[in-house]
N, C-alpha and C positions, 0 to 999 in steps of 0.2 A: 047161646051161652053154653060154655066146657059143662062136662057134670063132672063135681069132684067126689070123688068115694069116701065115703064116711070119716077112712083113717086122715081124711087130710092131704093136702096137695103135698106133692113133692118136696124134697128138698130144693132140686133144683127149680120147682116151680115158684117156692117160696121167696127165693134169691130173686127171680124175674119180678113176681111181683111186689116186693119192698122195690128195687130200683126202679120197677115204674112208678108206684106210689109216689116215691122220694123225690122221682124230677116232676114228677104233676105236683108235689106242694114248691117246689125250688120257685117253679115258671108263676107256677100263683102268688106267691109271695114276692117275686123279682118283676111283676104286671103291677101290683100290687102299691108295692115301694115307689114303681116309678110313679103312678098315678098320684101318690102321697108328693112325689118331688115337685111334678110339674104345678099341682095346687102351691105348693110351698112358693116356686118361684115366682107367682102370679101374684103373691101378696106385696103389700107396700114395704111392710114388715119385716124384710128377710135378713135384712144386716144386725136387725136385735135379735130375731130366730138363732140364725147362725151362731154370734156370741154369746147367745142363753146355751146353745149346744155345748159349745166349747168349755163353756164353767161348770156346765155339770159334767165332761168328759172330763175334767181337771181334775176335779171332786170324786168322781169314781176312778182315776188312778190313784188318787191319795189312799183311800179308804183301800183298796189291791194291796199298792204298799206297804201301807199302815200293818194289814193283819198280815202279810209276808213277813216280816221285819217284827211281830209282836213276840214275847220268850214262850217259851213253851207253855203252857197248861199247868197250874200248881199240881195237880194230882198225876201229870206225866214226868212232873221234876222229880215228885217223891216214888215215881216207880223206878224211872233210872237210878236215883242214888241208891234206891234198895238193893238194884242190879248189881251194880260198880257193887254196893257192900257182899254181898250172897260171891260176888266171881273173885274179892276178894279174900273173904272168908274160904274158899274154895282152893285159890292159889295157897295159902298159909300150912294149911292140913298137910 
């Protein structure tokens, strides 16, 4: 085992180890997944699986949409119009 000095590993040490970190949880979680898939397709079940997935993928683009597409904030409506007033009042003078 390295011994790392009090102040803390490197920068560049730092870098090494988050990108090791990061592909040891990737490979865990992509080991993971698959093991969750192959159970999945084992089941009798997988054509109402599937289409339960799909409505609720429907359902959470809706709900994306929705708050994309929602008007601004009432109290960020009344900061801009204050703005537009103040650069107004500003231009006038």
């Amino acid at each position: 085992m390295t011994h790392i000095p009090r102040s803390g590993p490197r920068l560049d040490e730092q870098a090494v180890l988050i990108v090791a970190g990061l592909a040891d949880l990737a490979v865990s979680t992509i080991s993971s997944a698959a093991g969750t898939l192959q159970q999945l397709l084992r089941r009798s079940d997988g054509p109402e699986i599937a289409r339960d997935a799909q409505q609720d993928l429907v359902a959470r683009g809706r709900i994306v949409l929705d708050r994309a597409a929602a008007s601004p904030a009432p109290l960020e409506a009344l900061a801009q119009q204050a703005l537009a007033r103040q650069a107004a009042s500003v231009g006038d003078v």
